[in-house]
C-alpha positions as MATLAB code, in Angstrom:
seq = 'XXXXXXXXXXXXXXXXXXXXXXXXXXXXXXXXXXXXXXXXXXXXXXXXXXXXXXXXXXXXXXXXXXXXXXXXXXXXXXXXXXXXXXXXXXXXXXXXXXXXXXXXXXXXXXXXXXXXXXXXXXXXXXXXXXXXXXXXXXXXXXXXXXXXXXXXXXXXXXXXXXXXX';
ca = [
       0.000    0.000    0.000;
       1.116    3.657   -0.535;
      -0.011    6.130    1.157;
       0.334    9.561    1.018;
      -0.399   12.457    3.664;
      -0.096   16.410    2.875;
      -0.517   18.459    5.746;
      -1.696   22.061    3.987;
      -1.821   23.743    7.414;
      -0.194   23.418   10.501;
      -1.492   20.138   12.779;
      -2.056   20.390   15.837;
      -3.341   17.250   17.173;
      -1.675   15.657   19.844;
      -1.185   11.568   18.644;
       0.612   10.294   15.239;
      -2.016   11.262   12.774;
       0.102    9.749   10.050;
       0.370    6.329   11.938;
      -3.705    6.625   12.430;
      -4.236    7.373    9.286;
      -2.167    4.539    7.951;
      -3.870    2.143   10.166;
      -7.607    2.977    9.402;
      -6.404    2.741    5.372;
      -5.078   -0.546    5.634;
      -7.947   -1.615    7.723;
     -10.524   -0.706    5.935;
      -8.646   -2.349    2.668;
      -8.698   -5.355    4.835;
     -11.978   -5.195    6.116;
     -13.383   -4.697    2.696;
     -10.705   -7.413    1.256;
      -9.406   -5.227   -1.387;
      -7.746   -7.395   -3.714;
      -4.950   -5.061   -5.201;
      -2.626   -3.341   -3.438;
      -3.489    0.362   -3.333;
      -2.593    4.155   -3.296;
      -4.441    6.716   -1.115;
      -3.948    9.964   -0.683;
      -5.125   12.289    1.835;
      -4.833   15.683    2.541;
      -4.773   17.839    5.879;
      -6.458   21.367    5.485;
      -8.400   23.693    7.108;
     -12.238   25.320    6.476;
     -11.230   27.706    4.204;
      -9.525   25.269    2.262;
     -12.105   22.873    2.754;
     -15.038   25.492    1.511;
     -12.681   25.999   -1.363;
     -12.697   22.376   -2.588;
     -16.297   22.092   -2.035;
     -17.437   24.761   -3.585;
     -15.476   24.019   -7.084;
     -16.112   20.358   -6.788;
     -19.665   20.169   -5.729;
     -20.996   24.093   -5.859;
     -21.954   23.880   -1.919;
     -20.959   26.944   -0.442;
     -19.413   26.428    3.085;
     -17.088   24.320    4.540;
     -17.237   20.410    5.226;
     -15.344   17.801    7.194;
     -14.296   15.212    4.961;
     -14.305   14.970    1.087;
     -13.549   11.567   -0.997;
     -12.894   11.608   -4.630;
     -12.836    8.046   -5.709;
     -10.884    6.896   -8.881;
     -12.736    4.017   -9.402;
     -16.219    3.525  -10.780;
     -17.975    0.768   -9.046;
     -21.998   -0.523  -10.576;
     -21.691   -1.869   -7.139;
     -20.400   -0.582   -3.735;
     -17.872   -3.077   -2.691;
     -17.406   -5.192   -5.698;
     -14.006   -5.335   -6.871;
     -14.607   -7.866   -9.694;
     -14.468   -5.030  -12.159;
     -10.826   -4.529  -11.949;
      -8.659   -5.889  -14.253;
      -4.942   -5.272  -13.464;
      -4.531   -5.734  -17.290;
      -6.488   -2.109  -16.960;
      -4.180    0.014  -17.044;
      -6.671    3.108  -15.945;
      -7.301    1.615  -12.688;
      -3.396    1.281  -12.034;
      -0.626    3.650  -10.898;
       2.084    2.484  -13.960;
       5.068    2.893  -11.686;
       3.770    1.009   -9.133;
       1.165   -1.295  -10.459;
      -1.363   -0.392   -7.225;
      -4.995    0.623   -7.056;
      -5.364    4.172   -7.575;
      -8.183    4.238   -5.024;
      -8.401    8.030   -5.022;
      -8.086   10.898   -2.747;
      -9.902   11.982    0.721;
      -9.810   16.184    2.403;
     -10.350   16.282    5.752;
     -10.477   19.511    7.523;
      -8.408   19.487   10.752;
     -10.866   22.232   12.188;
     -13.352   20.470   11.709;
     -12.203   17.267   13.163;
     -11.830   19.498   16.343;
     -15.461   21.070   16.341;
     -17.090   17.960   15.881;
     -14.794   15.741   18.218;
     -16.148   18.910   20.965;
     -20.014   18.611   19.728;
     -19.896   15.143   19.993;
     -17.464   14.489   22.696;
     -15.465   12.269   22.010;
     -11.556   12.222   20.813;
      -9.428   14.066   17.803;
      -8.303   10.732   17.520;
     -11.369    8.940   17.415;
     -12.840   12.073   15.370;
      -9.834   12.167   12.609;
     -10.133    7.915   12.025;
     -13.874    7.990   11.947;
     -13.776   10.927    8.810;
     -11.029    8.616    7.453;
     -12.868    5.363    7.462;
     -16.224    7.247    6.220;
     -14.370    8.447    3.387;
     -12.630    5.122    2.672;
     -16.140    3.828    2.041;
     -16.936    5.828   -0.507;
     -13.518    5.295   -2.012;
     -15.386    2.070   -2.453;
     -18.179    2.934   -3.569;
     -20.466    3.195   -0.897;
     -22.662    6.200   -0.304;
     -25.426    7.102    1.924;
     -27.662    9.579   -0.280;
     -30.462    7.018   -0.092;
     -32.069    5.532    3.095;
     -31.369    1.966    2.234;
     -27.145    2.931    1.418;
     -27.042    5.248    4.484;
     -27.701    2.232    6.822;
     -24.943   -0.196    5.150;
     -22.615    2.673    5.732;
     -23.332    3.690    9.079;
     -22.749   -0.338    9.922;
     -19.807   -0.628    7.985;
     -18.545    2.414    9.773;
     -19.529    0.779   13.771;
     -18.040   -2.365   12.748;
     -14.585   -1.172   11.404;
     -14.220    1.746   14.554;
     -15.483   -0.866   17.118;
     -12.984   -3.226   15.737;
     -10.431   -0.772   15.532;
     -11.007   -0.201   19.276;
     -11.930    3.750   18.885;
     -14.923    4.405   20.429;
     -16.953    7.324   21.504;
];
């Protein structure tokens, strides 16, 4: 797995956020038994960088936690049979991995929300990262019916992470 982390602001948090990070990823890839190896990248930012993104990428005009920009195009979330790794779209040439795709994650929002909901940065920062890692598969939660595969997707892999509220 590669796995790439660029902090666009100063971080603050008090715990490895890389090592975190890193774990959650390869968890998740696990969890979801992701049959390539694969290539994340995420980046560190703040709201204003945030709001930036969102508002060029999706024309919603404020700030957000976490954004995911998947690479691949799934017909469903979770299947992998698609890929080919005689496809050379879905693979990085120099290192033959997954291009999974990208996640944004606003830092100041992972410290409002860990206050409104009181609980950890830590457990905060890995829960944005493992919500986005589901979409990077696919998975979405505009619909009733996808919302609640999500949300137990997302208790399973934190409770079996061992972060908790």
């Amino acid at each position: 797995m590669s796995f790439y982390l660029e902090e666009e602001v100063e971080v603050p948090f008090n715990f490895d956020y890389k090592e975190l990070a890193e774990r959650v990823v390869k968890f998740c890839l696990n969890h979801e038994d992701f049959p390539y190896e694969a290539e994340v990248n995420l980046t560190l930012t703040d709201n204003p960088g945030i709001h930036e993104i969102n508002l060029a990428q999706r024309q919603i005009d404020r700030p957000t936690d976490v954004l995911s920009f998947p690479m691949l195009s799934y017909e469903e979330p979770g299947d992998f049979a698609f890929l080919d790794d005689e496809d050379c779209d879905n693979f990085n040439p120099d290192s033959g991995e997954a291009m999974l795709g990208d996640i944004v994650i606003s830092v100041d929002k992972v410290i409002e929300q860990s206050k409104e909901y009181g609980h950890s940065l830590e457990r905060e920062y890995a829960f944005l990262i493992c919500h986005s890692m589901l979409h990077l598969f696919g998975y979405d939660h505009m619909e009733e019916d996808e919302r609640q595969v999500m949300e137990e997707k997302q208790r399973i892999i934190m409770d079996a992470l061992n972060i908790r509220r």
